[in-house]
C-alpha positions as CSV (number, residue, x, y, z in Angstrom):
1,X,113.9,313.3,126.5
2,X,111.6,313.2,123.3
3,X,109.4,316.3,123.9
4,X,106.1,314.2,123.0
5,X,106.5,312.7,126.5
6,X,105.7,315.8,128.0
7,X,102.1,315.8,126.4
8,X,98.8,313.5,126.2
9,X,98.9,311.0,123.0
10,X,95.4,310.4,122.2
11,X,96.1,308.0,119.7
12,X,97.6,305.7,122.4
13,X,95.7,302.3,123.7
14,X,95.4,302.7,127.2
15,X,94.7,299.7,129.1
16,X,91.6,299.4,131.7
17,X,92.7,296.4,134.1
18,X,89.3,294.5,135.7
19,X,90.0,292.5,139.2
20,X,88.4,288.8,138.6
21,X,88.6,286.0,141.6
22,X,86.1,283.4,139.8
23,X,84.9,282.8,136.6
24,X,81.8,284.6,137.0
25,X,84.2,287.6,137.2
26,X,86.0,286.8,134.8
27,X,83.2,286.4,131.9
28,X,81.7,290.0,133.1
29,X,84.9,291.3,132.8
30,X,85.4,290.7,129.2
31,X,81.5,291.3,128.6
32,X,82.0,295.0,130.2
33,X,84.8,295.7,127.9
34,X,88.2,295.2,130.5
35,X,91.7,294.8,128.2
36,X,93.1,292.6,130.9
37,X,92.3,291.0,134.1
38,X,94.6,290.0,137.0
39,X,93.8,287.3,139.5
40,X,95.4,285.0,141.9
41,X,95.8,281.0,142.4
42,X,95.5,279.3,145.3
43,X,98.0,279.8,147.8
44,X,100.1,283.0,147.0
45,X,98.3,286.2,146.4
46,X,97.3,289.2,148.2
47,X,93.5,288.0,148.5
48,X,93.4,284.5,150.0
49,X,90.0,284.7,151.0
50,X,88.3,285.2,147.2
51,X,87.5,281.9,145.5
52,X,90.5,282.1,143.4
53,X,91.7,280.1,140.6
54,X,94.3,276.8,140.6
55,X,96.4,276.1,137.8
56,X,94.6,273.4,136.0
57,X,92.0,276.5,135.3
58,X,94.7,278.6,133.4
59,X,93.7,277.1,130.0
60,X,90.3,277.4,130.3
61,X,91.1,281.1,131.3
62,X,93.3,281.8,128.0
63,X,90.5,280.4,125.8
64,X,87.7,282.5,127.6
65,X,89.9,285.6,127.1
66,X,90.7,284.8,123.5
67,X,87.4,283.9,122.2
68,X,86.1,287.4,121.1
69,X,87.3,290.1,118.8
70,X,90.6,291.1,120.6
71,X,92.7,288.6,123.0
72,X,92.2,290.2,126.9
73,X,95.6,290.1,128.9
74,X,96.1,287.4,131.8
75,X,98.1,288.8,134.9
76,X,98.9,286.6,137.8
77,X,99.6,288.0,141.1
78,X,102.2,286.2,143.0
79,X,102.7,289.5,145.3
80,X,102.6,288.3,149.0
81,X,105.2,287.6,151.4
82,X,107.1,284.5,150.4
83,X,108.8,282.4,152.9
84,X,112.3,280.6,152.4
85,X,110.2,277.2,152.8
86,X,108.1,278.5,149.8
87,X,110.2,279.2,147.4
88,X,110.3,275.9,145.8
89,X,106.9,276.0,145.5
90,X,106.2,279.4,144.1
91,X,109.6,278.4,141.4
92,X,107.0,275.7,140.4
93,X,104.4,278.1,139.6
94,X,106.3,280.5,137.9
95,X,107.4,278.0,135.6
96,X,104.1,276.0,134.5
97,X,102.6,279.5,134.6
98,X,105.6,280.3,131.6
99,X,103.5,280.9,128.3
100,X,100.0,280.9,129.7
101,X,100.4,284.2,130.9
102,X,100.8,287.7,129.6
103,X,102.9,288.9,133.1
104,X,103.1,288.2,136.5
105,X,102.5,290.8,139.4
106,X,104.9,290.9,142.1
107,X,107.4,292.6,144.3
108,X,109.6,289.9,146.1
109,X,113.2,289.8,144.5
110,X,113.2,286.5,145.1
111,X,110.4,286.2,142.4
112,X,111.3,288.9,140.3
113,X,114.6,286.5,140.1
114,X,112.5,283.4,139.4
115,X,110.5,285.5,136.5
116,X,113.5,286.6,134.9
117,X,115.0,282.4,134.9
118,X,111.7,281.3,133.5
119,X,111.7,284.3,131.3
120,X,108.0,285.3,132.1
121,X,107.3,288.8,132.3
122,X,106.8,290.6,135.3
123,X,105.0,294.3,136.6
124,X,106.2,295.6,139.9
125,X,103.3,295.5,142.7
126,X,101.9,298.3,144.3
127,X,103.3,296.7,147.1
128,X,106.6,297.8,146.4
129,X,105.6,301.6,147.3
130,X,107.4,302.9,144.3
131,X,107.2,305.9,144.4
132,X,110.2,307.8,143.2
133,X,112.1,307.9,139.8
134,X,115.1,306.2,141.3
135,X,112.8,303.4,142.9
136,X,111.5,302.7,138.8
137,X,114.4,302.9,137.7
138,X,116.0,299.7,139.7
139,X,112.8,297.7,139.0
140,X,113.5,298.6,135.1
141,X,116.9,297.5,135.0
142,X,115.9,294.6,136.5
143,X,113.5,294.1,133.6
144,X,110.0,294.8,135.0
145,X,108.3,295.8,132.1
146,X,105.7,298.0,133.5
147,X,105.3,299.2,137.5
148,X,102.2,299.8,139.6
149,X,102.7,302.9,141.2
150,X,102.8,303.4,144.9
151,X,98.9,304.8,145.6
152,X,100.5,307.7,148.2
153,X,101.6,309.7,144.9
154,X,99.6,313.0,143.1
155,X,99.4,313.7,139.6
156,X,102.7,315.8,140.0
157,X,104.4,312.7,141.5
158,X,102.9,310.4,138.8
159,X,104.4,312.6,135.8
160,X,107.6,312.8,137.0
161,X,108.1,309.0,137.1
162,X,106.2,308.8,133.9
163,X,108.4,311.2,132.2
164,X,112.1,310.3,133.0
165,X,111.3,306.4,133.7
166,X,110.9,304.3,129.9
167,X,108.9,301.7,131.6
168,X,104.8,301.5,131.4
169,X,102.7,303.0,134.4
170,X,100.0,301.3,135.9
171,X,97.7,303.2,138.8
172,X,94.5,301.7,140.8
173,X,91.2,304.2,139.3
174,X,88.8,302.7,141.0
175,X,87.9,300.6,144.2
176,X,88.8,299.8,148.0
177,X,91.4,301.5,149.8
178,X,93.4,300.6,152.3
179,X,94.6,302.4,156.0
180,X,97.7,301.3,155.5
181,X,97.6,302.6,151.6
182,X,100.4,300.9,149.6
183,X,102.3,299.5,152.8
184,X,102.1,296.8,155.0
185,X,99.2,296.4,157.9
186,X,99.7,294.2,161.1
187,X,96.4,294.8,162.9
188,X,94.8,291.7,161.2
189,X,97.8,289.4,162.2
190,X,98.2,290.9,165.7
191,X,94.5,290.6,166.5
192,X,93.7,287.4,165.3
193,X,97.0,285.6,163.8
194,X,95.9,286.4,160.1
195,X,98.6,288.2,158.0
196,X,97.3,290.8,155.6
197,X,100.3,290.4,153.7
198,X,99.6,286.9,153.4
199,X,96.5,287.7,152.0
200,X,94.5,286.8,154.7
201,X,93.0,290.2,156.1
202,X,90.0,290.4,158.2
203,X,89.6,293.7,158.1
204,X,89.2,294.8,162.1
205,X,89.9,298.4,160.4
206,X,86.3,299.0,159.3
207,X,85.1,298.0,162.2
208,X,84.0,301.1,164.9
209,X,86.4,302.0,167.6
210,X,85.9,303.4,170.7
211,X,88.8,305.5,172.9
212,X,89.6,303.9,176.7
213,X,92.0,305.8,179.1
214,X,94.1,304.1,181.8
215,X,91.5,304.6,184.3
216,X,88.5,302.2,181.9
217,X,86.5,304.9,180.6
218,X,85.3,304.8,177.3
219,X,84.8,307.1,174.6
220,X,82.8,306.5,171.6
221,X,84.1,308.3,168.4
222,X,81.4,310.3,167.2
223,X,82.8,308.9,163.5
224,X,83.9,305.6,165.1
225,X,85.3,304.0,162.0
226,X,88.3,306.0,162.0
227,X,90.4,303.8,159.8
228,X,87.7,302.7,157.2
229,X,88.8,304.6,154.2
230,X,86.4,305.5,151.6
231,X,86.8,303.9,148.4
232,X,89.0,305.5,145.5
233,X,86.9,306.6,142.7
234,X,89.0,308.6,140.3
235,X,86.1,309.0,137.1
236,X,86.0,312.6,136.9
237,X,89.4,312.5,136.8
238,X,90.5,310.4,133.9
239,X,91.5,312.9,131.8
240,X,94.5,313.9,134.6
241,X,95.3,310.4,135.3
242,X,96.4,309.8,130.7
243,X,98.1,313.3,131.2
244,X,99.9,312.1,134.2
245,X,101.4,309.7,132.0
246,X,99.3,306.4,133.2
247,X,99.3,303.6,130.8
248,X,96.7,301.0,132.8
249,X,94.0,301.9,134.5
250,X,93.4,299.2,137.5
251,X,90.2,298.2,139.5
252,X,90.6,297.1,142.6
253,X,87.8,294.5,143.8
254,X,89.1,290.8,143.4
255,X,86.8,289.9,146.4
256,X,83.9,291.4,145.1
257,X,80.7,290.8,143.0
258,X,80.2,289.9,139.0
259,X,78.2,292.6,139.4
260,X,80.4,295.2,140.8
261,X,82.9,294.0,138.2
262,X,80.8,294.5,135.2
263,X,79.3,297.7,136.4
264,X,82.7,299.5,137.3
265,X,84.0,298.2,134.1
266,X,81.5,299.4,131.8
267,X,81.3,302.8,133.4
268,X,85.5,303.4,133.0
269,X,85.4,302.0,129.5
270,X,83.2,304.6,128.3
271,X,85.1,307.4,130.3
272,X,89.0,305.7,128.6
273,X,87.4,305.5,125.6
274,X,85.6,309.2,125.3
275,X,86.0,312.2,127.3
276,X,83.1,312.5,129.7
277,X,81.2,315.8,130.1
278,X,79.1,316.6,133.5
279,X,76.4,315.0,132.5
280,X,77.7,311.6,131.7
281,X,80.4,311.5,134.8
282,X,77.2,311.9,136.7
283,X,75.5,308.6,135.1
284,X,78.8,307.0,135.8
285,X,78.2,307.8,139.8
286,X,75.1,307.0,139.6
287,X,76.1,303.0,138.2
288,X,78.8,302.9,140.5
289,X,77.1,303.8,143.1
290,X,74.5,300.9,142.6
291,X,77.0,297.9,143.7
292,X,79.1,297.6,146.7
293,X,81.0,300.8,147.9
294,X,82.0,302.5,151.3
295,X,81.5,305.7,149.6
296,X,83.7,307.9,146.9
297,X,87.2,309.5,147.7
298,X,90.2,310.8,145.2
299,X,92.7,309.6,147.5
300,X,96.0,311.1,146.9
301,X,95.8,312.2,143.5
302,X,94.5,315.7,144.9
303,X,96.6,315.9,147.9
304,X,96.8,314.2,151.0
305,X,93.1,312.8,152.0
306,X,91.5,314.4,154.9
307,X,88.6,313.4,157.7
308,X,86.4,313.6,154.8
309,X,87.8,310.4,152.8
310,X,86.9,308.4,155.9
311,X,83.4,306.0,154.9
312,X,80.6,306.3,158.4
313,X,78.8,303.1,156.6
314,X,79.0,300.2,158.5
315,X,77.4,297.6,155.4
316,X,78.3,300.3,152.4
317,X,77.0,302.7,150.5
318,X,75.7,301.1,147.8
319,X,71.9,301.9,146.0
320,X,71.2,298.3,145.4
321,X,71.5,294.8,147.2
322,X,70.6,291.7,145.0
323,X,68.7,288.6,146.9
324,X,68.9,285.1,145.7
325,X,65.6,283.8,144.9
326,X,65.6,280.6,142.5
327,X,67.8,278.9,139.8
328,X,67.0,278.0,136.2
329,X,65.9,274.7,135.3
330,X,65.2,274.5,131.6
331,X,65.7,277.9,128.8
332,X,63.5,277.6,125.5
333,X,65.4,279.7,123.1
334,X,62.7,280.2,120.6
335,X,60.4,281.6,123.2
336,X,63.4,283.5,125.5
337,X,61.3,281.4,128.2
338,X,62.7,279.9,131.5
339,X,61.6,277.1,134.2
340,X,62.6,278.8,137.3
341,X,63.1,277.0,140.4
342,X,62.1,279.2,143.6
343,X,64.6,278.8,146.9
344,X,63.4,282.1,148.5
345,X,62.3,285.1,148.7
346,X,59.5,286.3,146.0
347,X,60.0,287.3,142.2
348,X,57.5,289.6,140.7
349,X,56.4,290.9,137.3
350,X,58.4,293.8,136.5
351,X,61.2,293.1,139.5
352,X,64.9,293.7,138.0
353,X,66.9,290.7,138.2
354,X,70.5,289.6,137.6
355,X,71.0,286.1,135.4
356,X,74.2,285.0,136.5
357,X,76.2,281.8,136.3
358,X,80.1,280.6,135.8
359,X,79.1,280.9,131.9
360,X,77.3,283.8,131.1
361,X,78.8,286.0,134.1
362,X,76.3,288.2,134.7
363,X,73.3,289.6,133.0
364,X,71.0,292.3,134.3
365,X,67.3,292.4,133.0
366,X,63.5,292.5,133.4
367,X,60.8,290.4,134.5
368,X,58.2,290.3,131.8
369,X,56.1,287.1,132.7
370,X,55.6,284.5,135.1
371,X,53.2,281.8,134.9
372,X,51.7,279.4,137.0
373,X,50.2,276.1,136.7
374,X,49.6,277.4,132.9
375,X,48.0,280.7,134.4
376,X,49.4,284.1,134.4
377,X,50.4,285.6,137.6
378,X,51.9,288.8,139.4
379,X,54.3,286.9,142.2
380,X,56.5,283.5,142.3
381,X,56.8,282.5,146.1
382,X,59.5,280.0,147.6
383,X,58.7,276.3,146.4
384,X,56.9,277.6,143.3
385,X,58.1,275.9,140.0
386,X,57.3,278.9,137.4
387,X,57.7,280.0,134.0
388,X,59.5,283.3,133.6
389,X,60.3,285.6,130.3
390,X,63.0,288.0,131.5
391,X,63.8,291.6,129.0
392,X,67.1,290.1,128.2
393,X,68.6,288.3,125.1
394,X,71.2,285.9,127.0
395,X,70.5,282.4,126.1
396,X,70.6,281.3,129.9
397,X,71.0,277.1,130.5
398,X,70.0,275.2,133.2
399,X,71.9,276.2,136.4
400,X,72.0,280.1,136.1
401,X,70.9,281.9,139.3
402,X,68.1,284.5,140.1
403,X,68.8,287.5,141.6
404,X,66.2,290.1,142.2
405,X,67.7,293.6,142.3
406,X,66.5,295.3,145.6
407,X,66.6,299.1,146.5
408,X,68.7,300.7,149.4
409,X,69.6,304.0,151.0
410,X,71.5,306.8,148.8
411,X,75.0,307.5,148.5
412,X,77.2,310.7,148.1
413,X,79.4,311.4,145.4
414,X,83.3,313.1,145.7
């Protein structure tokens, strides 16, 4: 064993992996600064209900993520349960998916078989549970190129497999977590005929429970959400996670917002990039905490997680909701001026807002003008056609969508 394994390399490109399900995603993504981004088609992934992409889309995709300074990594997930009926089908998109993309995420032998015909590269899913050298091993010799650890392991566990395994590690920093962790959950498809491991979860465990005897009495939890776990939010710990030996740093969240996507990139970029004193890991909670979360947990890394990595929201955590309220007609460059459209709500001078569309992702800024009729005014109201300057630079087209960023409740840190 070289003895340089047993210590950090700073000099080494670690990867930070963004979750995309559209192309909004996918353009904040890259915007936010992700190396690579993983998403699913139609059909075989782990999140059937997100938008999702087809195959005539994956060109479009490759140009997108090699049209700025460095090219951005395309990983397809082909990680769900895969019938005998379906394998003919899933062959088919293994091998038009051949070339287009960097690697393809999966844990069925079946397709790791299929991967190694076509010769496309493939990482080992989470969904595997690997979670001992042995385990990483067998995937390597295979010819899995990089695994994604099981998400039960510590930092202890981690190094091990790092150290004595030559094969890339890949571990989940941020976003949702699951009751069932890493292994497979039945509730959805017992309740309601909707496999989880067909990607198809409706998610009865963040509901709230109540406890019934034999004899119909009921008992209300007094934390009644006893199987919503918190969401994993390892930024204070990045640092451990590189001296742990992990290679990529994955964000969970296909099924969630451009704008959780941007923010949670942006705020792991700076902490992969730079180590973060107090100060800045507590601007980093304060982003995250903006956009969609059922709270903050370190899940396993520290140990086994406890009543307190449990979330008591029933709609999230989060600092900030955004509310659609009109669409952009016409953009005048020279001016930074836009013909907005309004379809709800109210827009006001000074209001934050979020631009966002299929092409520019999504854009955060300020509203610095509105006019009416040719006469300056504080408020836009539903049916108003108004001229807006926004405190942003994006050259926005017709089409892109007004959001106006709204406040809500506070949420706790680790």
């Amino acid at each position: 064993m070289d003895y340089k394994s047993w210590f950090i390399d700073y000099d080494m490109k670690y990867e930070l992996l963004a979750p995309v399900g559209n192309f909004r995603s996918l353009r904040s993504a890259i915007d936010a600064g992700a190396d690579a981004i993983y998403f699913g088609i139609r059909g075989f992934n782990m999140r059937d209900s997100a938008k999702n992409f087809s195959l005539r889309d994956l060109d479009k995709m490759r140009r997108i993520c090699s049209s700025g300074d460095s090219v951005v990594r395309m990983y397809l997930t082909l990680n769900t349960v895969v019938y005998d009926s379906e394998l003919r089908r899933v062959e088919d998109v293994v091998r038009k998916v051949a070339g287009k993309v960097d690697a393809i995420i999966c844990w069925d032998l079946a397709v790791i078989g299929l991967c190694c015909k076509h010769k496309v590269p493939f990482h080992v899913s989470t969904q595997a549970s690997v979670s001992n050298v042995k385990s990483a091993r067998f995937y390597r010799e295979l010819g899995a190129e990089r695994i994604v650890l099981a998400r039960e392991l510590g930092f202890k566990q981690i190094r091990k497999i790092a150290r004595e395994v030559d094969i890339e590690v890949e571990a989940f920093c941020h976003g949702a977590m699951c009751v069932a962790v890493s292994g497979r959950c039945f509730m959805s498809q017992h309740l309601a005929g909707c496999s989880a491991n067909r990607g198809r979860c409706l998610q009865f465990c963040r509901r709230s429970w109540k406890v019934s005897d034999d004899r119909g009495n009921d008992l209300r939890l007094e934390n009644s959400r006893v199987m919503s776990a918190k969401d994993l939010c390892m930024l204070p710990f990045v640092e451990e996670m590189k001296k742990a030996g992990v290679r990529s740093f994955k964000i969970e969240g296909r099924n969630r917002g451009a704008e959780y996507v941007r923010t949670v990139v942006s705020v792991y970029r700076k902490a992969i990039d730079m180590k973060l004193d107090e100060e800045a890991i507590e601007e980093g909670f304060s982003e995250l905490g903006k956009v969609y979360n059922r709270g903050f947990s370190s899940g396993f890394y520290l140990g086994v997680p406890t009543g307190d990595d449990f979330s008591l929201s029933e709609h999230g955590e989060q600092t900030e909701t955004k509310e659609f309220v009109g669409r952009v007609e016409k953009f005048w460059p020279r001016s930074e001026a836009c013909s907005v459209r309004m379809f709800s709500g109210k827009l006001g001078v000074g209001d934050e807002v979020y631009l966002s569309s299929d092409d520019i992702g999504i854009v955060r800024g300020v509203v610095k003008s509105i006019e009416l009729d040719g006469k300056s005014v504080e408020f836009a109201k539903k049916g108003d056609d108004v001229g807006v300057v926004f405190g942003c630079s994006e050259k926005v087209k017709r089409g892109v969508e007004v959001y106006v960023i709204r406040g809500k409740k506070g949420v706790e840190g680790i």
